[in-house]
MDAnalysis code that builds the backbone (N, CA, C; Angstrom):
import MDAnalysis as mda
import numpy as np

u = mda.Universe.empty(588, n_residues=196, atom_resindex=np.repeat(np.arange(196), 3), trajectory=True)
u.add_TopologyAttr("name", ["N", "CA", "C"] * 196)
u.add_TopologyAttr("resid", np.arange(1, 197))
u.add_TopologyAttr("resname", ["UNK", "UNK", "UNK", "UNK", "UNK", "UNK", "UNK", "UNK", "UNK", "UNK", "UNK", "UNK", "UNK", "UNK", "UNK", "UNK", "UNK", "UNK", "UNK", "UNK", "UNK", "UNK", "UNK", "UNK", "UNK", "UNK", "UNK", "UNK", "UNK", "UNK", "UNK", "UNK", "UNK", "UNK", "UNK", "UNK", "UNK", "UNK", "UNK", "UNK", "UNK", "UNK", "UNK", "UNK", "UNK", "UNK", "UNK", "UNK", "UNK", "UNK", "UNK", "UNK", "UNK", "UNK", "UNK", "UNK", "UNK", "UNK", "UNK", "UNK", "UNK", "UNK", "UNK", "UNK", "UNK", "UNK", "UNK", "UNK", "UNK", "UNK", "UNK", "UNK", "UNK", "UNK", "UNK", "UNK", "UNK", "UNK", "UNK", "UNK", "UNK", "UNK", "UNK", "UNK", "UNK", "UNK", "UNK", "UNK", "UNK", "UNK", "UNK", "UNK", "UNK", "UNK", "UNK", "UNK", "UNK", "UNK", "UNK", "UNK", "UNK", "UNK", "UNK", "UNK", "UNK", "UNK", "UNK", "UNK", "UNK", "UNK", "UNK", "UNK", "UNK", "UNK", "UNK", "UNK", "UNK", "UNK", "UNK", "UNK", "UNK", "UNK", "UNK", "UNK", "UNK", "UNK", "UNK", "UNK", "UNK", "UNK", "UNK", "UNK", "UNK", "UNK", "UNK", "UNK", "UNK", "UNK", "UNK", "UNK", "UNK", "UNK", "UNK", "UNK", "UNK", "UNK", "UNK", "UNK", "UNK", "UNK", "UNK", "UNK", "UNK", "UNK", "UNK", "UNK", "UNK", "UNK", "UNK", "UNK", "UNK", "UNK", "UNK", "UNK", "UNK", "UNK", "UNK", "UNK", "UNK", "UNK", "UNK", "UNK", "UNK", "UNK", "UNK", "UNK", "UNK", "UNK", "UNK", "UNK", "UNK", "UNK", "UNK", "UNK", "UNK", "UNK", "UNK", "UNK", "UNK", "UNK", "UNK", "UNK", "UNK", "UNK", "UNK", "UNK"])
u.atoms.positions = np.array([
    [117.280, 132.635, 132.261],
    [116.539, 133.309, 133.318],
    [115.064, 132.895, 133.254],
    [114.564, 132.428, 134.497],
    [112.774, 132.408, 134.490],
    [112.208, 133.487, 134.171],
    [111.232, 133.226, 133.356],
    [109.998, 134.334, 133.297],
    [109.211, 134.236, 134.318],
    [108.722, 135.548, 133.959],
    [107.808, 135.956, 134.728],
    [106.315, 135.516, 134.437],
    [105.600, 135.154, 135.624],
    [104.523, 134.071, 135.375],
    [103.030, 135.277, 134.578],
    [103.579, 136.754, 134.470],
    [102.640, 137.741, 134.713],
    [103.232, 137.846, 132.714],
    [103.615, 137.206, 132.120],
    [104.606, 137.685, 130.798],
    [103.098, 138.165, 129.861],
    [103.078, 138.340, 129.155],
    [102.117, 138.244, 128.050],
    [101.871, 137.835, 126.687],
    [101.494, 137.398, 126.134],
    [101.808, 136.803, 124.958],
    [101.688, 137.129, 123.987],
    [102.676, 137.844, 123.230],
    [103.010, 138.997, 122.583],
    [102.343, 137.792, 121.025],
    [101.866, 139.408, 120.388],
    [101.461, 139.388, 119.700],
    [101.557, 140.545, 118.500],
    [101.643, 140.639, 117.440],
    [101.857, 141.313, 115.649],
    [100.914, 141.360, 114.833],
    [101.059, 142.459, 113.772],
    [100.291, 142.519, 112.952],
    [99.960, 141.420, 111.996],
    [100.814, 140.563, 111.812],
    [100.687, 139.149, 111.037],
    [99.645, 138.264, 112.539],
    [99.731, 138.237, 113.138],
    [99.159, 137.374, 114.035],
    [97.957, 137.141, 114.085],
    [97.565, 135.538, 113.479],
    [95.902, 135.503, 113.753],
    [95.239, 135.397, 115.256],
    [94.592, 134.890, 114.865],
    [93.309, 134.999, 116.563],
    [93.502, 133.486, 116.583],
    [93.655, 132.753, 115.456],
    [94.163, 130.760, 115.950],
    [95.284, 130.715, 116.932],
    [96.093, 132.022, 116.264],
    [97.365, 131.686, 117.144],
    [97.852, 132.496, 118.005],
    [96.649, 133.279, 118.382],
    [96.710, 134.079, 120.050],
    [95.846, 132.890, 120.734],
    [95.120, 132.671, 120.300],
    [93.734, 131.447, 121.097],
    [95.015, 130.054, 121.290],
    [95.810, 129.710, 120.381],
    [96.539, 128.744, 121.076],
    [97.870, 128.721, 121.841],
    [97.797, 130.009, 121.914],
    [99.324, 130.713, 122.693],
    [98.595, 131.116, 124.165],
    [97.853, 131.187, 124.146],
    [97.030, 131.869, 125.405],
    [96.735, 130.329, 126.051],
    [96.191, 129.276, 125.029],
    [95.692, 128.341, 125.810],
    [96.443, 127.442, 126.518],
    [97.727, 127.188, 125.870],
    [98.890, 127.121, 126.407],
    [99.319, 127.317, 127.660],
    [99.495, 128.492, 127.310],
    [99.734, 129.421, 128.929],
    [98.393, 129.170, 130.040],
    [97.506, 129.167, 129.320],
    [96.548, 128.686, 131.253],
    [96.762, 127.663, 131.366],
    [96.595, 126.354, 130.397],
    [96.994, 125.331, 130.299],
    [98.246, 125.048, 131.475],
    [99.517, 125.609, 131.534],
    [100.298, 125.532, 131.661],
    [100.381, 125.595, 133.827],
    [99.461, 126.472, 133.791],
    [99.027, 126.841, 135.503],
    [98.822, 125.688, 136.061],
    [99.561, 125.033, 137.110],
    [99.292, 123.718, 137.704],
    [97.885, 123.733, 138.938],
    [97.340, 123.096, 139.075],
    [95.817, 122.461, 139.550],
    [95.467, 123.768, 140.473],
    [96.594, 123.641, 141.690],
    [96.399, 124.649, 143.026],
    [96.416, 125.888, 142.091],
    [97.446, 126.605, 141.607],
    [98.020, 128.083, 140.744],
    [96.155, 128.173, 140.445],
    [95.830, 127.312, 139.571],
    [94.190, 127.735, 138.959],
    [93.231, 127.539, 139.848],
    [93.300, 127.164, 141.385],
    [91.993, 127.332, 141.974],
    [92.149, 128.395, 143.294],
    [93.540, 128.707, 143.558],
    [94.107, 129.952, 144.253],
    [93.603, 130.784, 143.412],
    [94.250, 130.957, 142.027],
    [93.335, 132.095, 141.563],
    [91.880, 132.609, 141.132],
    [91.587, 131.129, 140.720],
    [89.870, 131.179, 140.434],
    [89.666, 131.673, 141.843],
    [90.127, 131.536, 143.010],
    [89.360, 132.280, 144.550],
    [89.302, 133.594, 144.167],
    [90.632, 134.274, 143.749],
    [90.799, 135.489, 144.027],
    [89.990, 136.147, 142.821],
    [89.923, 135.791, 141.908],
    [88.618, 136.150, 140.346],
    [87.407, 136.106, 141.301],
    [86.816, 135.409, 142.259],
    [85.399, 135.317, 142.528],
    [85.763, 136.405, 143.585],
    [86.764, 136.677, 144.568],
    [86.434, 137.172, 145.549],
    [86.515, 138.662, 144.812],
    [87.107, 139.075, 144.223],
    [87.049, 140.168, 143.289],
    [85.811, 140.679, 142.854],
    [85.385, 139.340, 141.744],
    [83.834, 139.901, 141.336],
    [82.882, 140.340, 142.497],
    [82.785, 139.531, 143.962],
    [81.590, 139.851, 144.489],
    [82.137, 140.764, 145.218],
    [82.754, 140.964, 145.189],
    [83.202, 142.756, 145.548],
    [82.872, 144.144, 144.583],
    [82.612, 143.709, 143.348],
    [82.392, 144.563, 142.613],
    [81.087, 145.841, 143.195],
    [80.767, 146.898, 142.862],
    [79.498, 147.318, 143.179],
    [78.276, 146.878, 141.961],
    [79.159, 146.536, 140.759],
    [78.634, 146.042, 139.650],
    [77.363, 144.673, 140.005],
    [78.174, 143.872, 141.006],
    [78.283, 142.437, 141.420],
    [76.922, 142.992, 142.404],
    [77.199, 143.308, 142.938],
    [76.402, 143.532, 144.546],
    [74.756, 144.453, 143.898],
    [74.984, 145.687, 142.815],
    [73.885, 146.061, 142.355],
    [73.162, 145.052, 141.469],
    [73.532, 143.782, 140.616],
    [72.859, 143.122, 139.923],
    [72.231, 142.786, 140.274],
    [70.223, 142.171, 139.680],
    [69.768, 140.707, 140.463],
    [69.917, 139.611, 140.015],
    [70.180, 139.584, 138.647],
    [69.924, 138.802, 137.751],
    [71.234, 138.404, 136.742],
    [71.935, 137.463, 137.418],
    [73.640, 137.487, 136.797],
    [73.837, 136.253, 135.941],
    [74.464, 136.169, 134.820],
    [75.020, 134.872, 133.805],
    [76.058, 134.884, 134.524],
    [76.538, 133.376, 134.940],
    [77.727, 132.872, 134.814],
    [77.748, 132.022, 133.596],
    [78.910, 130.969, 133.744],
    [78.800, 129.744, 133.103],
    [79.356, 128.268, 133.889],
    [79.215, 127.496, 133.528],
    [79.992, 126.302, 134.037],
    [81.255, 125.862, 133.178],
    [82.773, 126.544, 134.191],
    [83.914, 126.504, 133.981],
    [84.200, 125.108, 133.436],
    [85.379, 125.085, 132.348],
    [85.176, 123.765, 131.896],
    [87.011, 123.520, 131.234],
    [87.482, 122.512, 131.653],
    [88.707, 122.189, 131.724],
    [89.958, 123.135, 132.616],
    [90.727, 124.515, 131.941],
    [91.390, 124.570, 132.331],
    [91.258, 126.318, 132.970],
    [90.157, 126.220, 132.786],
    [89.170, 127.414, 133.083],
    [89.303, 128.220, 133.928],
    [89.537, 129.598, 134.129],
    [89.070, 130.255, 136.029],
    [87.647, 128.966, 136.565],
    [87.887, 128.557, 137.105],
    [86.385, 127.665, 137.969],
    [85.583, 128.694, 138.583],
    [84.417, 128.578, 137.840],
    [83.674, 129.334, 138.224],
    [82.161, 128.961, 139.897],
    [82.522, 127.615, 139.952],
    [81.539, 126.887, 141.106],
    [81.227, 127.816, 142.122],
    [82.645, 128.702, 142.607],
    [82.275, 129.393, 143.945],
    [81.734, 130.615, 143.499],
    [81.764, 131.776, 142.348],
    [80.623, 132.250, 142.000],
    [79.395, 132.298, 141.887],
    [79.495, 131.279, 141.050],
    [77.633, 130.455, 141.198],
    [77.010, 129.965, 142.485],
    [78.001, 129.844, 143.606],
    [77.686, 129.784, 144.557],
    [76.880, 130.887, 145.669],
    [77.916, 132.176, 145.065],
    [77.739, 133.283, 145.753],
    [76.625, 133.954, 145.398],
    [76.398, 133.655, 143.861],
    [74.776, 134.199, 143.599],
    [74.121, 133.685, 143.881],
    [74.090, 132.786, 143.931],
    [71.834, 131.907, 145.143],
    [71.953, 132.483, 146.284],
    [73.596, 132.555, 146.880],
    [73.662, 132.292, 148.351],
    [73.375, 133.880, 148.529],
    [73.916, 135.361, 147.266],
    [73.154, 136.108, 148.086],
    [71.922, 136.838, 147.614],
    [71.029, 135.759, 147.607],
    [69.394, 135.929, 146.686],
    [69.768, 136.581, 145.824],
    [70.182, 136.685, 144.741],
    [70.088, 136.663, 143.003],
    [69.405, 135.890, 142.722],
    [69.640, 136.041, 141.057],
    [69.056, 135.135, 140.481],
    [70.315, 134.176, 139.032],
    [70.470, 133.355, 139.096],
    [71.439, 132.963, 138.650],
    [70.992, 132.041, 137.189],
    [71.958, 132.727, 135.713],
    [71.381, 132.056, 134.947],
    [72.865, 131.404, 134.363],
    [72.695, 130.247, 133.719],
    [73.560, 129.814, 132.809],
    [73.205, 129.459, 131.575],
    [74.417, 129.353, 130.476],
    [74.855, 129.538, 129.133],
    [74.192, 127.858, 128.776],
    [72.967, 127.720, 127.782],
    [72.711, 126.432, 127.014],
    [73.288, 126.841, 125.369],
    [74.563, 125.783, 124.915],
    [74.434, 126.069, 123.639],
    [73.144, 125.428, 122.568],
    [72.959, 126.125, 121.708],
    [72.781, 125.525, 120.396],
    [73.085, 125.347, 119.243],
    [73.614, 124.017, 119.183],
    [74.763, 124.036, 118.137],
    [74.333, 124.147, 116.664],
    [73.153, 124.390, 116.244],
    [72.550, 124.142, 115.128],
    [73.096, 125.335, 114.203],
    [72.178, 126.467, 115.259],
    [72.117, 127.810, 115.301],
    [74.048, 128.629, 116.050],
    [74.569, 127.928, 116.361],
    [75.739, 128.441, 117.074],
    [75.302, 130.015, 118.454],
    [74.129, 129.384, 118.611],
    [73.358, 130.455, 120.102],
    [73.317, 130.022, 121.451],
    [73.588, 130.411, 122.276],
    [73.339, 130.520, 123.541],
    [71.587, 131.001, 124.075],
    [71.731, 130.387, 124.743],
    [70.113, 130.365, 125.276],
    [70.737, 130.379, 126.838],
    [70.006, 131.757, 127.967],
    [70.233, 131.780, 129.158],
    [69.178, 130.980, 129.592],
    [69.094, 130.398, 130.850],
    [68.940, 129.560, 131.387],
    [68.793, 129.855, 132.900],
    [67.920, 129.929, 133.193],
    [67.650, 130.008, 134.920],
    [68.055, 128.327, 135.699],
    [68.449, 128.870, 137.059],
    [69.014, 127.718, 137.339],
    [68.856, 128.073, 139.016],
    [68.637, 127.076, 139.984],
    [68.970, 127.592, 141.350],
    [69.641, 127.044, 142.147],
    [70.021, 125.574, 141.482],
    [71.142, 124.500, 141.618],
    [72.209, 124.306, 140.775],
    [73.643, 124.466, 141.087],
    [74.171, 124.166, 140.107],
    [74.854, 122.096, 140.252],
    [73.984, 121.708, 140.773],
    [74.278, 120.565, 140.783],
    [73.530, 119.589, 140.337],
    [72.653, 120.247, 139.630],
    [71.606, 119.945, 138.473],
    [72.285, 119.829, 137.146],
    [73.313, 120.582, 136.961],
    [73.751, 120.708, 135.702],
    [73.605, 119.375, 134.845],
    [73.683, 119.350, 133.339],
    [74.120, 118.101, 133.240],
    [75.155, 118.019, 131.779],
    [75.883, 116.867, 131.332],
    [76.642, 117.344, 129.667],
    [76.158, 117.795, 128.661],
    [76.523, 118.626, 128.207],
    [75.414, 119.432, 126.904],
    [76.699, 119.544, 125.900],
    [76.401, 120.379, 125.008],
    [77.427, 120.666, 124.099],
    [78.989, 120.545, 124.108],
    [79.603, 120.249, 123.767],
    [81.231, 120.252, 123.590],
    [81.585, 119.533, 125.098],
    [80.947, 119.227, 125.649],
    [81.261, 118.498, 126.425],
    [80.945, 119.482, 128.169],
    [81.102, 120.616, 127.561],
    [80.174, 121.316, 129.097],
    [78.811, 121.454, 129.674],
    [78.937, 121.497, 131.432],
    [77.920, 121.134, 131.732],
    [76.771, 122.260, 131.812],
    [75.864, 122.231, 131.335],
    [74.196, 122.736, 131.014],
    [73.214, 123.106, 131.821],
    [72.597, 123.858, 131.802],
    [71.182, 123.851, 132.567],
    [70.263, 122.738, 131.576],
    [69.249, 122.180, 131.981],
    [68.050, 121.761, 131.289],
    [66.785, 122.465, 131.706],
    [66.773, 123.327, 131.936],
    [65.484, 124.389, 132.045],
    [65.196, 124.917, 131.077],
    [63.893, 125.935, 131.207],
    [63.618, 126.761, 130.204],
    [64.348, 127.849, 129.797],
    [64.604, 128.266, 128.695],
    [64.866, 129.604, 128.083],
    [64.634, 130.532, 128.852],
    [65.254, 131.524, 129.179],
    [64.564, 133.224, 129.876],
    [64.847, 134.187, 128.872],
    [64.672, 135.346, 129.320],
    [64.743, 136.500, 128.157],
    [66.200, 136.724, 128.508],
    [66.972, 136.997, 127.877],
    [68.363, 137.258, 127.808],
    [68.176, 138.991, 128.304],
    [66.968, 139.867, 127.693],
    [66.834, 141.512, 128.143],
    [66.638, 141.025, 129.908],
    [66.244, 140.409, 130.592],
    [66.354, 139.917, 131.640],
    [67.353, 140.409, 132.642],
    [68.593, 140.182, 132.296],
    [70.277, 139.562, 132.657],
    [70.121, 140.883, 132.864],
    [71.332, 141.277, 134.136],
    [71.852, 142.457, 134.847],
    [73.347, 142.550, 134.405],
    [74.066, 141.201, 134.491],
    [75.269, 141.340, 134.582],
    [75.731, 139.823, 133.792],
    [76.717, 139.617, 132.991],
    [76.952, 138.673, 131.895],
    [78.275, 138.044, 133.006],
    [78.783, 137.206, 133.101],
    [80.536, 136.855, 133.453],
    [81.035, 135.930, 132.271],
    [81.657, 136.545, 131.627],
    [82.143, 135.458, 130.487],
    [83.343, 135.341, 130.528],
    [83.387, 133.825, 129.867],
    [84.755, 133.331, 129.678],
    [85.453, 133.948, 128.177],
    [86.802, 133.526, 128.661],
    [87.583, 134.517, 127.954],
    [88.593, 133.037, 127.711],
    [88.994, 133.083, 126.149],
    [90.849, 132.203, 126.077],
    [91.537, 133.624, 126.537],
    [91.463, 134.748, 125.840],
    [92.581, 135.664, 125.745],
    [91.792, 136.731, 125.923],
    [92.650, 137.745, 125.963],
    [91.447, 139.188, 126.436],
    [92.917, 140.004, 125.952],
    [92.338, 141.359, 125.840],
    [93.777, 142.692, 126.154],
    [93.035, 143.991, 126.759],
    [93.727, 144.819, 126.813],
    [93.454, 146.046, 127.540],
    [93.065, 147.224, 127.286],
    [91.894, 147.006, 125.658],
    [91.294, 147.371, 125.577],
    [89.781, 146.950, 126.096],
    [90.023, 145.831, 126.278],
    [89.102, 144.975, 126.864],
    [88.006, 144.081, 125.610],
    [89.003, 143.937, 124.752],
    [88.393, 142.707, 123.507],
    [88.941, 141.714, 124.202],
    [88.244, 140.922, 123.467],
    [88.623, 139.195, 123.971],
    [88.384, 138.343, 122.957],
    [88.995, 137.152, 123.051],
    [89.094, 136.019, 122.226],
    [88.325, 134.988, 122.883],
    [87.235, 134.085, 122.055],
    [86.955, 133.144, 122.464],
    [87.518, 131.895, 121.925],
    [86.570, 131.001, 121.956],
    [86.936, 129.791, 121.208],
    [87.051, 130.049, 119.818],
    [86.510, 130.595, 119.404],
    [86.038, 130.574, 117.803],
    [84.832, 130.619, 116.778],
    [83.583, 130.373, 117.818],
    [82.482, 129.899, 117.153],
    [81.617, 131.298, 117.348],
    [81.462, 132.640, 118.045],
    [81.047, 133.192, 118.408],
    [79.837, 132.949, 118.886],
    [79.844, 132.042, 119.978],
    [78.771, 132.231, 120.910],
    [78.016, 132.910, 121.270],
    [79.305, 133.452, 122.098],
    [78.673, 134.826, 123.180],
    [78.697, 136.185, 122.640],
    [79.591, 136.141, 121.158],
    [79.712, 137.549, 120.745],
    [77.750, 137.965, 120.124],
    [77.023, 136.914, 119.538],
    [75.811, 136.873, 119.166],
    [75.250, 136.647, 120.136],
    [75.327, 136.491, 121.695],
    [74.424, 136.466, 122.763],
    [74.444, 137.791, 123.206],
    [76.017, 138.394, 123.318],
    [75.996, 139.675, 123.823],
    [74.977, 140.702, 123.322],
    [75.051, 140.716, 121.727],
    [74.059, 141.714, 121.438],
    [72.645, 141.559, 121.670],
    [72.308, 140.918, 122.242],
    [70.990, 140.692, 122.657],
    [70.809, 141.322, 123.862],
    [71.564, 141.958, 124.826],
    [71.340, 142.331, 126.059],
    [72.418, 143.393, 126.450],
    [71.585, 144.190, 127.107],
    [72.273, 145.413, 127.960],
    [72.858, 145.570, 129.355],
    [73.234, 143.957, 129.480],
    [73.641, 143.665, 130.724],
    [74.870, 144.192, 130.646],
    [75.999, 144.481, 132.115],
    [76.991, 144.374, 132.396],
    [78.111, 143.249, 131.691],
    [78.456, 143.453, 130.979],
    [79.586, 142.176, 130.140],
    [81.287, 142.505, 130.980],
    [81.219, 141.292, 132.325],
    [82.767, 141.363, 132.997],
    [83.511, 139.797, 132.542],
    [84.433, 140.654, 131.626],
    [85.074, 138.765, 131.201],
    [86.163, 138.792, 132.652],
    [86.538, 137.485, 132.394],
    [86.876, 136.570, 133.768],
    [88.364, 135.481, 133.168],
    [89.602, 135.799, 133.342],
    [90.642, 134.782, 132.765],
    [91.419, 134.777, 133.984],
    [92.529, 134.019, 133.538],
    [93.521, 134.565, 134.157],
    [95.139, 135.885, 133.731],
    [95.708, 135.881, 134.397],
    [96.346, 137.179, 133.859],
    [97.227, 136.638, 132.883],
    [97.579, 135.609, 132.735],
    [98.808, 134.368, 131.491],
    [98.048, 134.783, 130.618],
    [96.662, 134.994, 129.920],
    [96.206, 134.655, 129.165],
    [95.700, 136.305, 128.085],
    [96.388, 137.401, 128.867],
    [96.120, 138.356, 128.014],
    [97.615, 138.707, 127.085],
    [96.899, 138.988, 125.458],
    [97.717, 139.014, 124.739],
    [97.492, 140.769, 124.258],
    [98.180, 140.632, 122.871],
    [97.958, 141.702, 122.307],
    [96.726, 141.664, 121.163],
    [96.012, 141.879, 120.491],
    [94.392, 141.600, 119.976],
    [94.912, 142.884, 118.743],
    [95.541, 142.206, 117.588],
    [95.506, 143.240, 116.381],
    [94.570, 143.707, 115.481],
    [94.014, 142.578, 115.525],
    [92.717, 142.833, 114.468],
    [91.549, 142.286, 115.170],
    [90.828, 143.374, 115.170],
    [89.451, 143.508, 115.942],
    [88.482, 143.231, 114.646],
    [87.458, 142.400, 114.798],
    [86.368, 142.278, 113.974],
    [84.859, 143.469, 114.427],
    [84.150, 143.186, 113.224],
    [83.257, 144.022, 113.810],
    [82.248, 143.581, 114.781],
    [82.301, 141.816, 114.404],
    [81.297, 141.435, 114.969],
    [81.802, 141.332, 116.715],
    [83.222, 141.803, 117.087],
    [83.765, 141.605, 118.260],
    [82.989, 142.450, 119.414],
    [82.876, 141.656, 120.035],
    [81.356, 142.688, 121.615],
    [82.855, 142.937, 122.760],
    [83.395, 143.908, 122.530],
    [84.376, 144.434, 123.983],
    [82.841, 144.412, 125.332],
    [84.216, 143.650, 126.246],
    [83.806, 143.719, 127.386],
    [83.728, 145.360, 128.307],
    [83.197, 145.564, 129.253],
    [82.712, 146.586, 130.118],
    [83.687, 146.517, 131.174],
    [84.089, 145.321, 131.557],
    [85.345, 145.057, 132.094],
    [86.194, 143.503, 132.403],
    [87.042, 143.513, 132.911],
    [87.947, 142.025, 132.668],
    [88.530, 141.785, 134.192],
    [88.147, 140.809, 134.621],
    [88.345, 140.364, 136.102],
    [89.854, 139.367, 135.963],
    [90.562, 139.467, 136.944],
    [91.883, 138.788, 136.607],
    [92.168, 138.348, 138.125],
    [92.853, 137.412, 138.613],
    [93.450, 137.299, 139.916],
    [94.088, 138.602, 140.485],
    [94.671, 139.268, 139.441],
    [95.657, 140.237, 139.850],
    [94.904, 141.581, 139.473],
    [94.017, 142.037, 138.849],
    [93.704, 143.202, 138.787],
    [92.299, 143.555, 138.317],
    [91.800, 144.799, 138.202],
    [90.201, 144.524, 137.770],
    [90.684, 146.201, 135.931],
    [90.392, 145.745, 134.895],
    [90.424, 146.156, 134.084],
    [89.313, 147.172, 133.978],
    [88.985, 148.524, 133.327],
    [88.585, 148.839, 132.689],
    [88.056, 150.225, 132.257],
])
């Protein structure tokens, strides 16, 4: 019998976060070209519906990168409705994120791990209204899994912005062991539903 494309990727008390992060990646992985930009629509048309979305001025995205929700038509929607739009510079030294004002995203250029960058100045991260982060895996408490390096979990605490992670719905598992250093999201944007 087919599964169901909505399954989740079950997860145990033995279960690390390597192998929810590569069971999850899998599964978006797995979403063919159209499946991920039908839904990346319905993730953006969602967010700017939010009242979250619409009260911010000052919003983080990032620049979506391989198999990603695509985030372009977001970043679109913030210049287009006067915000102010910042994106994610890593530093790999330090393993930090540095926000980034931006008013083109076609400025971007390759930066770290191979995603694309602002080259502007630094802003204050206390700045930011509203965060959109990427997510491998998320659950319903609203923790999430990243890559691994904690980026954004050490960017988050820097700011009292709105934190809405952004996946698709393949990609939420079960999350057994929570760290401390783990920053739960405020809420989790999905094609199919708004968490939180």
């Amino acid at each position: 019998m087919r599964q169901k494309e909505s399954r989740r990727v079950e997860g145990s008390d033995a279960v690390l976060k390597s192998d929810l992060r590569k069971a999850a990646l899998a599964a978006r992985s797995a979403l063919d070209f159209e499946k991920r930009i039908k839904y990346s629509n319905m993730i953006a048309n969602r967010i700017s519906g939010l009242c979250e979305f619409k009260n911010s001025k000052n919003i983080m995205c990032y620049a979506s990168y391989k198999s990603e929700a695509d985030t372009k038509s977001i970043c679109e929607r913030i210049i287009k409705d006067g915000k102010t739009l910042y994106l994610p510079r890593c530093v790999v030294d330090t393993r930090e994120i540095e926000a980034c004002r931006i008013d083109d995203i076609e400025s971007l250029l390759p930066g770290a791990y191979g995603i694309y960058e602002p080259d502007t100045p630094k802003a204050d991260a206390a700045e930011i209204d509203m965060v959109i982060v990427p997510m491998v895996a998320f659950d319903r408490r609203l923790y999430r899994i990243g890559y691994g390096a904690g980026y954004y979990d050490r960017f988050l605490c820097q700011t009292n912005a709105i934190k809405c992670g952004i996946a698709f719905s393949v990609q939420e598992v079960e999350i057994d062991a929570v760290e401390q250093t783990d920053i739960p999201m405020d809420m989790i944007v999905t094609e199919r539903e708004l968490i939180m």
